[in-house]
KETIGU-576220 format. One record per residue (C-alpha): x, y, z. Coordinates in steps of 0.25 Angstrom, whole numbers, padded with zeros to 4 digits, always signed. Each point is the difference from the previous one (the first is absolute). Last residue first. Layout:
N
XYZ ...
//
This chain:
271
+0224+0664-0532 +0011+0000+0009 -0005-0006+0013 -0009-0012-0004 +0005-0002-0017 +0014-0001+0009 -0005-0010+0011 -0007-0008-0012 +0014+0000-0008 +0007-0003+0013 -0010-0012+0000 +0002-0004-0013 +0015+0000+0001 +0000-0009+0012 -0009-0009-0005 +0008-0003-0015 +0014+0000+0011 -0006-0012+0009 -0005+0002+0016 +0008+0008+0001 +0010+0005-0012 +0007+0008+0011 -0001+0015-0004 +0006+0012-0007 -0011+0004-0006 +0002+0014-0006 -0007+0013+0000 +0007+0009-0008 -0001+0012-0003 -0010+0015+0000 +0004+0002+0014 -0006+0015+0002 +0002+0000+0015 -0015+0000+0003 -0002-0011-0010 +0011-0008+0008 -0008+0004+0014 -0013-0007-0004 +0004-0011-0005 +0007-0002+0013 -0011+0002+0008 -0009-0010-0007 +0011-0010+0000 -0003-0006+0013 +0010-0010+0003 -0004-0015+0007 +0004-0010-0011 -0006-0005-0014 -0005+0013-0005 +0014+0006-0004 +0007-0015-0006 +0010-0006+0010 +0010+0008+0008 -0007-0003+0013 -0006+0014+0003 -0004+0001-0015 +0007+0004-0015 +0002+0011-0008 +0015+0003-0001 -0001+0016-0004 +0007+0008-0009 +0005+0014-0001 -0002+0006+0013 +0008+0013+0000 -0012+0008-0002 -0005-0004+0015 +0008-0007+0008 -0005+0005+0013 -0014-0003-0006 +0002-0015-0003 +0006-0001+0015 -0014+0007+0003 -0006-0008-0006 +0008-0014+0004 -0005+0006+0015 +0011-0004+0011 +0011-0005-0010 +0009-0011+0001 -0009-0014-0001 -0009+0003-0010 +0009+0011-0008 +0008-0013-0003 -0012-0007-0007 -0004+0012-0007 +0011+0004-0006 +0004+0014-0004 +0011-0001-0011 +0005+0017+0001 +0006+0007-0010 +0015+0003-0003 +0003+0012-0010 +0003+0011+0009 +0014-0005+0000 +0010+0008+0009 -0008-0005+0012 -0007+0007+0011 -0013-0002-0003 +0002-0016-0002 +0002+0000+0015 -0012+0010+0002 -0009-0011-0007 +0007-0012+0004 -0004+0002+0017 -0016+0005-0006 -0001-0015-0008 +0006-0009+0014 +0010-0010+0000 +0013+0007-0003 +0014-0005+0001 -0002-0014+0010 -0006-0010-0011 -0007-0012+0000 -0004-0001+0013 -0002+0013+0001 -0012+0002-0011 +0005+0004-0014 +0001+0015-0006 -0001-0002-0015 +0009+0011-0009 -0004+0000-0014 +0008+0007-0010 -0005+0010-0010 -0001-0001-0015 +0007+0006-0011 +0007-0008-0003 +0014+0010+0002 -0010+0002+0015 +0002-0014+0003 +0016+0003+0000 -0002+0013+0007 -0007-0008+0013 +0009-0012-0003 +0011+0011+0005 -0007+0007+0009 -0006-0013+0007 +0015-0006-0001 +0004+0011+0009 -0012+0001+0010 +0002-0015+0003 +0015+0001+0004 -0005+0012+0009 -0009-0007+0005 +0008-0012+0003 +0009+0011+0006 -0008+0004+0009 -0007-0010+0006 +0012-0007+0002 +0009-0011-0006 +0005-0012+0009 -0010-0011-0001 -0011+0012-0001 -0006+0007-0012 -0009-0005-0010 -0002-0004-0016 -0006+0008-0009 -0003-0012-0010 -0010-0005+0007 -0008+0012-0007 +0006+0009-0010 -0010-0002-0012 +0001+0003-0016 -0009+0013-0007 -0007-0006-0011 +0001+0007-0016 +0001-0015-0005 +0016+0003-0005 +0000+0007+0015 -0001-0013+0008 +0011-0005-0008 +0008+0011+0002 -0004+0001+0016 +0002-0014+0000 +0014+0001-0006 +0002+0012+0010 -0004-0008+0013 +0010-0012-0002 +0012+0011-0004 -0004+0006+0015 +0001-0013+0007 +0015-0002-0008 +0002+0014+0005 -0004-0006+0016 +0008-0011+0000 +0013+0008-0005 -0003+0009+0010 +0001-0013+0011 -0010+0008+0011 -0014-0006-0007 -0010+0012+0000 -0004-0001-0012 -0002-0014-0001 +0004-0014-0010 -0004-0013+0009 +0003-0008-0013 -0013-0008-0005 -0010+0007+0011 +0006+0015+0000 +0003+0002-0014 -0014-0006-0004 -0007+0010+0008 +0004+0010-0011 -0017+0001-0003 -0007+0005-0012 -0010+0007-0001 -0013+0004-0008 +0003-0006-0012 -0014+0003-0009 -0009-0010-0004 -0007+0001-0014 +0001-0016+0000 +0009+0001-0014 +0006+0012+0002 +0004-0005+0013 +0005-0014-0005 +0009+0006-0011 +0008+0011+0009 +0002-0011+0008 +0006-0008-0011 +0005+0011-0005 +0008+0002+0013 +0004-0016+0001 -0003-0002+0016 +0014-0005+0007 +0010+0010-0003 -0004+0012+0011 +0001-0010+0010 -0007-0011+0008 -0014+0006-0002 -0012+0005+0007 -0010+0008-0009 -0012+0006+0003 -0011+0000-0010 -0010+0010-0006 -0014+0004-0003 -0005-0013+0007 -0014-0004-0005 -0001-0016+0002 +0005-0004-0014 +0010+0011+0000 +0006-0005+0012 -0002-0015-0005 +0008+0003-0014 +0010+0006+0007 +0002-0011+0010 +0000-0011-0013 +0011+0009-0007 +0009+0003+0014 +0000-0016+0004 +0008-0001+0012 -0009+0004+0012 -0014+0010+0002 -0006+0005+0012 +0016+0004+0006 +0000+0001+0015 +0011-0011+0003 +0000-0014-0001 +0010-0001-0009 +0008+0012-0001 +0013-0008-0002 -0005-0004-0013 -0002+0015-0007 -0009+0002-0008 -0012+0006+0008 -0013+0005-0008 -0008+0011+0008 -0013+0006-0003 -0003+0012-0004 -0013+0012+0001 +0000+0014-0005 -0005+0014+0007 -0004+0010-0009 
//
């Protein structure tokens, strides 16, 4: 069954960014269940900052589950990446990753490689960014797997990163992998602007689709842009996704109306 969550961002350097809730992780999960979420999304500034029983507390509590949780942290508060070409740089980007993947993995959620990819260029190649990128996916790959739980990988659009922007193009890198435990962080937003038919993109991906940033054309709440969500419904039943549909949206016009309306979009297109 396809589930429903909402984000709550953490992170100070974030602010402004696409998170519905901010800062206070006890009222946010009080609101998501409040307003029908199944999960929440977590956006934090490391693996240390959010007390795990405490979590552990507040979902059993709500009846919430802890969908996801992201390592963007590493990338806006110290400009940590995958790809960086200092080797030194790029292990303490990997040490980032695996204390969220353990942290997200306490909560049985898988954690997110996202920002945190990085990009090629200033020096360093297609080709060896890739190949810097398929080496720590391998390794944080295996190290999700010791949790039990997969990794999530997010294509982003071009302007954020130059690696891989479309769902089918990270489907046949993952494929070639040593790992075959890295699944696929579909995001509506940036399938808007890369892919020719969101759909289809959600088709190429098929099986290795594990999660999917729900949201609209202009990354606010699904319902409050241009993007018909009919089609894309449709195609993640066709796959099998039985996930994560997560609100990774601006908190437009206020976080409370922006949760209700992706609610509203989800009961729309999902129940």
């Amino acid at each position: 069954m396809i589930k429903c969550s909402v984000t709550i961002a953490l992170v100070p350097e974030a602010r402004g960014g696409p998170f519905v809730f901010w800062d206070d992780l006890p009222t946010a999960c009080a609101k998501a269940a409040e307003l029908g979420f199944s999960g929440v999304e977590i956006f934090p500034q490391n693996a240390d900052q959010v007390d795990r029983a405490q979590l552990a507390g507040l979902l059993s509590d709500h009846h919430l589950k802890l969908a996801a949780v992201g390592t963007g942290g590493g990338w806006v508060a110290q400009k940590l990446t995958l790809t960086n070409p200092d080797s030194q740089e790029r292990t303490r980007a990997r040490e980032f990753v695996k204390g969220i993947i353990d942290f997200a993995g306490s909560q049985d959620a898988p954690a997110i490689i996202g920002s945190i990819q990085g990009r090629h260029g200033n020096g360093v190649s297609r080709g060896q960014a890739l190949e810097w990128l398929a080496d720590g996916l391998n390794e944080l790959g295996d190290h999700a797997a010791s949790n039990g739980m997969p990794l999530l990988y997010e294509p982003l659009n071009r302007y954020e990163t130059n690696l891989f922007n479309r769902v089918g193009e990270m489907a046949g890198f993952l494929a070639e992998l040593e790992t075959g435990n890295v699944k696929i962080l579909a995001d509506l937003f940036h399938m808007n602007i890369e892919e020719p038919d969101i759909a289809q993109g959600i088709r190429d991906g098929g099986a290795r689709i594990g999660h999917v940033h729900f949201v609209d054309s202009n990354r606010q709440a699904a319902g409050f842009g241009h993007m018909n969500h009919a089609p894309v419904a449709t195609a993640l039943r066709e796959i099998g996704f039985e996930g994560f549909v997560s609100a990774e949206a601006f908190p437009t016009p206020d976080p409370e109306t922006a949760a209700r309306q992706t609610m509203e979009s989800f009961r729309k297109y999902f129940c």
